[in-house]
ZAKEBA-445709 format. One record per residue (C-alpha): x, z, y. Coordinates in steps of 0.001 Angstrom, whole numbers, padded with zeros to 6 digits, always signed. Layout:
BEGIN
XZY...
***
This chain:
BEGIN
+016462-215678+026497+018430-216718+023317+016292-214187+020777+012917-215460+019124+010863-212315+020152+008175-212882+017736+010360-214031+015098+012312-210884+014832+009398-208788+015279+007566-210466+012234+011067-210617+010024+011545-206861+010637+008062-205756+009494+007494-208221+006448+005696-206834+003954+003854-204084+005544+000474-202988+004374-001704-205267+006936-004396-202782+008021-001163-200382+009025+000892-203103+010786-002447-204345+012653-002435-200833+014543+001185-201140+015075+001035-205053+016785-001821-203816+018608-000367-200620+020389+002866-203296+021090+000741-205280+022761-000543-202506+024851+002661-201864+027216+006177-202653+027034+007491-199132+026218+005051-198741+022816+006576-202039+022174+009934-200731+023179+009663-198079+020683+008320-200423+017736+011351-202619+018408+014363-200490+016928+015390-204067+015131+015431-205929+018737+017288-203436+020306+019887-204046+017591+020429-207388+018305+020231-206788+021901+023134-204675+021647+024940-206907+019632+024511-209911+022181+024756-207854+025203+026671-204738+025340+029524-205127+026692+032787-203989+024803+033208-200930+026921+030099-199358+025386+031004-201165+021687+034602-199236+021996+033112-195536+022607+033915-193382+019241+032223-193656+016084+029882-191359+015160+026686-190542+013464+024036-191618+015772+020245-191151+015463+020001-194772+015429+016160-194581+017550+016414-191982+020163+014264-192874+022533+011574-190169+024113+009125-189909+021652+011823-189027+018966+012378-185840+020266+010000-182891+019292+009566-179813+018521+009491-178355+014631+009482-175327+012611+012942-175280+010655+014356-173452+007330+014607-169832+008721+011198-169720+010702+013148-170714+013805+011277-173182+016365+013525-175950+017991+013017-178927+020085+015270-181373+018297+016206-185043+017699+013744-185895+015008+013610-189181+013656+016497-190566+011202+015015-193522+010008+017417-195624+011478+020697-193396+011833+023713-194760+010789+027587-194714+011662+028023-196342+014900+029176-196535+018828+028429-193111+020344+027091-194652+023198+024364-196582+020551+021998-193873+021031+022798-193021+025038+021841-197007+025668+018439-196688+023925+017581-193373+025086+018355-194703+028662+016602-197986+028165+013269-195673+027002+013493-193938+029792+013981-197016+032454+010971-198979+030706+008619-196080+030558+009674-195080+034093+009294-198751+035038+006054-198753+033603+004963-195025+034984+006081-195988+038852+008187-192688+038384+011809-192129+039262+014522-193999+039997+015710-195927+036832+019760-195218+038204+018974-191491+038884+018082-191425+035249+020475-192578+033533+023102-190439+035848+021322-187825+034801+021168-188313+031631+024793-189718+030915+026197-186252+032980+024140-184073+030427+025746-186127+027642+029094-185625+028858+028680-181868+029984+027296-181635+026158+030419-183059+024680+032844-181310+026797+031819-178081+025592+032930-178708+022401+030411-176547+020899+026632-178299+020184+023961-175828+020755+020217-176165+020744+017323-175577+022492+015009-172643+021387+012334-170296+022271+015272-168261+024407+016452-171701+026114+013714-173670+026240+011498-174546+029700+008654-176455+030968+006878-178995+028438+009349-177964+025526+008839-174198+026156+004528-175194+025695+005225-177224+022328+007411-174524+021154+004505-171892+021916+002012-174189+020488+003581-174102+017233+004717-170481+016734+000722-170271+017975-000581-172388+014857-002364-170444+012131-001168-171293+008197-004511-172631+007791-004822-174776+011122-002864-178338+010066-004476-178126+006689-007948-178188+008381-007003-181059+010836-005914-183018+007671-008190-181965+004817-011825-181103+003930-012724-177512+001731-015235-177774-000481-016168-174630-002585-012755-173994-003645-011241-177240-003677-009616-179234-000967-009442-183040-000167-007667-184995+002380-009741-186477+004934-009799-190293+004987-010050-190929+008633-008069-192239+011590-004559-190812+010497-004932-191798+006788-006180-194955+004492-007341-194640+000821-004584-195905-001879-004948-197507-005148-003633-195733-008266-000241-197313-008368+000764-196494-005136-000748-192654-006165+001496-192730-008810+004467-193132-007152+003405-190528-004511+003167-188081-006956+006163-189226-008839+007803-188168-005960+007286-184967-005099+007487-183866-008676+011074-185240-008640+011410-183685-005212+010521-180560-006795+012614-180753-009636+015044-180119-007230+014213-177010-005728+013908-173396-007497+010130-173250-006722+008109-173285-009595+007159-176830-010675+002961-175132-009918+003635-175674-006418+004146-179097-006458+000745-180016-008745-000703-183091-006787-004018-182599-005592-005106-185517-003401-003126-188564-001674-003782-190793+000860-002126-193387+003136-000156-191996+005855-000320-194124+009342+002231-192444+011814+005155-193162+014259+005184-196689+015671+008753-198188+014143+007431-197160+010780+004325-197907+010870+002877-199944+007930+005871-198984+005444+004904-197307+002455+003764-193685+003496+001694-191060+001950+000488-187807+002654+000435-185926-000437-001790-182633-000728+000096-180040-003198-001316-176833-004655+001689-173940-003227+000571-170883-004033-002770-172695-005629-005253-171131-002955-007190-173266-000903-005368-171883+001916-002098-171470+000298-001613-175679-000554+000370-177270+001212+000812-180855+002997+003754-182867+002070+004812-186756+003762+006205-189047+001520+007984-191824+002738+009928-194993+001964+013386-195321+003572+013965-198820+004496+017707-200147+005511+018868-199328+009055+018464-201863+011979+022416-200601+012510+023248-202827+009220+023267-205990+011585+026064-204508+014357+029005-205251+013863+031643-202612+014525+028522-200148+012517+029578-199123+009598+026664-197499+006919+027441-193868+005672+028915-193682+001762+026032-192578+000663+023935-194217-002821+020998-195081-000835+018972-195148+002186+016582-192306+001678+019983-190199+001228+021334-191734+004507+018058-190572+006296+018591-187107+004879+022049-186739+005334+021181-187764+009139+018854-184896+009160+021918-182791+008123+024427-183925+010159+022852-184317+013165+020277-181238+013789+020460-177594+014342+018599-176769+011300+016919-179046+008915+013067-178684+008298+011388-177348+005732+011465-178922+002241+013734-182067+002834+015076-184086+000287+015906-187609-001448+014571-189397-004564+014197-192345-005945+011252-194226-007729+010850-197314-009065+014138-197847-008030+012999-197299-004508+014139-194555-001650+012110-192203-000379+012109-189035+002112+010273-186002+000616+009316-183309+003470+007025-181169+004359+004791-182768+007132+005213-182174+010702+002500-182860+012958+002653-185561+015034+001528-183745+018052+004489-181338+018686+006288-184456+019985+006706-184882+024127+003624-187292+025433+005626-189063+028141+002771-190201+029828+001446-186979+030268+004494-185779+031880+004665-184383+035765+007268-185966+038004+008549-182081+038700+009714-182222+035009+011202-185511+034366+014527-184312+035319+014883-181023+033383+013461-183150+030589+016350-185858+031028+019312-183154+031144+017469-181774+027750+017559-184946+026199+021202-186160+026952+022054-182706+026242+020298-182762+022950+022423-186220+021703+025518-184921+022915+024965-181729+020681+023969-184267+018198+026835-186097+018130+028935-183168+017884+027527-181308+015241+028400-184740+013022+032308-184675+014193+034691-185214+011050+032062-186585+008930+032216-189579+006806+034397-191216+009603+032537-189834+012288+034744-188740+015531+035861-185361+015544+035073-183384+018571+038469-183796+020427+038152-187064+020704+034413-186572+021724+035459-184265+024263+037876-186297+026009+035679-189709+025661+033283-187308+028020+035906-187155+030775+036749-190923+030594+034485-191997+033660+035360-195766+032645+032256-196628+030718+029528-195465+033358+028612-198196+035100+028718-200302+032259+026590-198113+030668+024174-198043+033668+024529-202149+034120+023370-202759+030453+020327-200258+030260+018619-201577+033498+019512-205318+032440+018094-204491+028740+015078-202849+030327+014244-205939+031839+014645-208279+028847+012102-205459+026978+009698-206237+029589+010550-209981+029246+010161-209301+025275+006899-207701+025710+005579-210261+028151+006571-213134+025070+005367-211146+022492+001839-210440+024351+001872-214205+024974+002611-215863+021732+002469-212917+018957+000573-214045+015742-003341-213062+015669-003113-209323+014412-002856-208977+010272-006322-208477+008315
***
């Protein structure tokens, strides 16, 4: 094994806040697909050692960057519409196609490993025919309320289900008229610089809307700890007034947009865009059915971040609560979901445009290359999560 596991682990999350990155080492350490999913960075250079050139020569695109299943979710988008969607853009980027087939594949071979469900080949078949299918439409669709089945059709109920008033009470505490977010498991207190900032930021987020500037008076910050990849980069939940109600604020996640783990492949090439908390955005953009609720990009201090309004955590698929009768409706859904992706992107900034998609999904040649590299990078994860339990650094204080 020529990579330095706990090298690039530590190199890829310098600078964290420590109490943050503490969490994230110790739910790596727990089993290899949480550290699977906290490694976007390794899988980089996995790929760039390993894949072999018939996977390195599919068309360029704009990829997701971190699909894997636990980036896919359900959210409420502009319009009121519900959709189960690719969700996560931290790390998207110009690249391979078949960038974001490999890692969804390898997610689902490790956690399948891991679960004793399935058979790891069956997957990726299935998954890599749903891709194709996808693409050879021509046309990329989504999953709804109409379309949607199973554990996706639940998380779509359970949000059309949730109240105005529901996340705001998970997150915050009323007192008299006022609220205040809860310091608690989800959240850690800040200092006044880094409040600063977070309130610098939506105020320049909503200079850019036609709302009036009321709605985005700051009421209360705190120290956002969510995801796994991003865990310990600077992240706030911000508390605004909206419609200056108790009931009518409004919770809003501010976060900095650090540079893609794509940067370091080679035939990758980033989007022309000014800076990374645009790139994230414009991956939001490009690559779903609909965009969520306030999105947007600004700058402070000279540093990126993502303005939007927060989604909850849980409307994500828990893999590990998953029935074996589901696993393959859930598979076709997700290669389905990237092919759509993928398509919806075509023309832009480079990216291939869907001809050239659509015949790359009847050129049989890269499947079994495809299906040789996930289950061979599944087992250097396991590998990399048997080194890193071994010789990672005592957890950060």
């Amino acid at each position: 094994m020529s990579i330095d596991v706990v090298a690039e682990v530590n190199a890829a999350n310098e600078g964290r806040r420590p109490e943050a990155l503490a969490l994230k080492y110790e739910a790596m350490r727990g089993d290899p697909f949480a550290f699977f999913r906290g490694t976007a960075t390794l899988f980089a250079r996995d790929w760039e050692e390993n894949a072999p050139q018939e996977l390195r020569d599919s068309p360029l695109t704009w990829v997701c960057g971190d699909a894997h299943l636990e980036n896919l979710g359900t959210y409420r988008a502009q319009g009121g519409l519900v959709v189960f969607e690719l969700n996560d853009f931290d790390e998207t980027f110009i690249a391979p196609a078949l960038y974001d087939l490999a890692r969804l594949a390898t997610s689902g071979v490790v956690w399948q490993e891991w679960a004793k469900r399935g058979s790891p080949p069956e997957l990726i078949a299935t998954l890599s025919g749903a891709y194709c299918s996808a693409l050879a439409l021509g046309k990329p669709l989504w999953i709804d309320r109409d379309t949607a089945t199973g554990p996706i059709a639940a998380l779509m109920q359970q949000v059309y289900a949730r109240g105005r008033t529901e996340l705001l009470e998970k997150w915050t505490t009323l007192s008299g008229k006022h609220r205040t977010l809860t310091l608690g498991k989800r959240t850690l207190p800040i200092d006044d610089e880094e409040r600063r900032r977070a309130t610098a930021a939506v105020a320049a987020f909503g200079a850019t809307t036609s709302d009036p500037p009321s709605r985005y008076d700051v009421l209360d910050v705190a120290w956002r700890l969510a995801g796994n990849g991003s865990l310990g980069l600077e992240r706030y939940v911000v508390l605004i007034a909206g419609d200056g109600t108790p009931d009518g604020a409004r919770l809003m996640d501010v976060k900095f947009a650090a540079p893609s783990s794509l940067s370091r492949v080679t035939n990758a090439k980033p989007p022309p865009l000014g800076n990374d908390a645009e790139r994230v955005v414009a991956g939001y953009r490009r690559l779903q059915c609909r965009t969520p609720y306030r999105l947007g990009a600004v700058v402070v201090d000279g540093r990126p971040f993502v303005v939007r309004a927060l989604q909850p955590s849980e409307d994500r698929i828990d893999v590990a609560a998953v029935k074996q009768s589901d696993v393959d409706d859930l598979t076709v859904a997700f290669g389905s979901l990237v092919g759509w992706a993928h398509l919806r992107a075509g023309g832009r900034e480079g990216s291939a445009i869907a001809d050239t998609l659509i015949a790359f999904a009847g050129d049989a040649s890269w499947r079994e290359p495809l299906t040789s590299y996930v289950l061979a990078a599944a087992d250097r994860f396991r590998e990399y999560w048997e080194t890193w339990k071994e010789k990672a650094p005592p957890v950060p204080t």
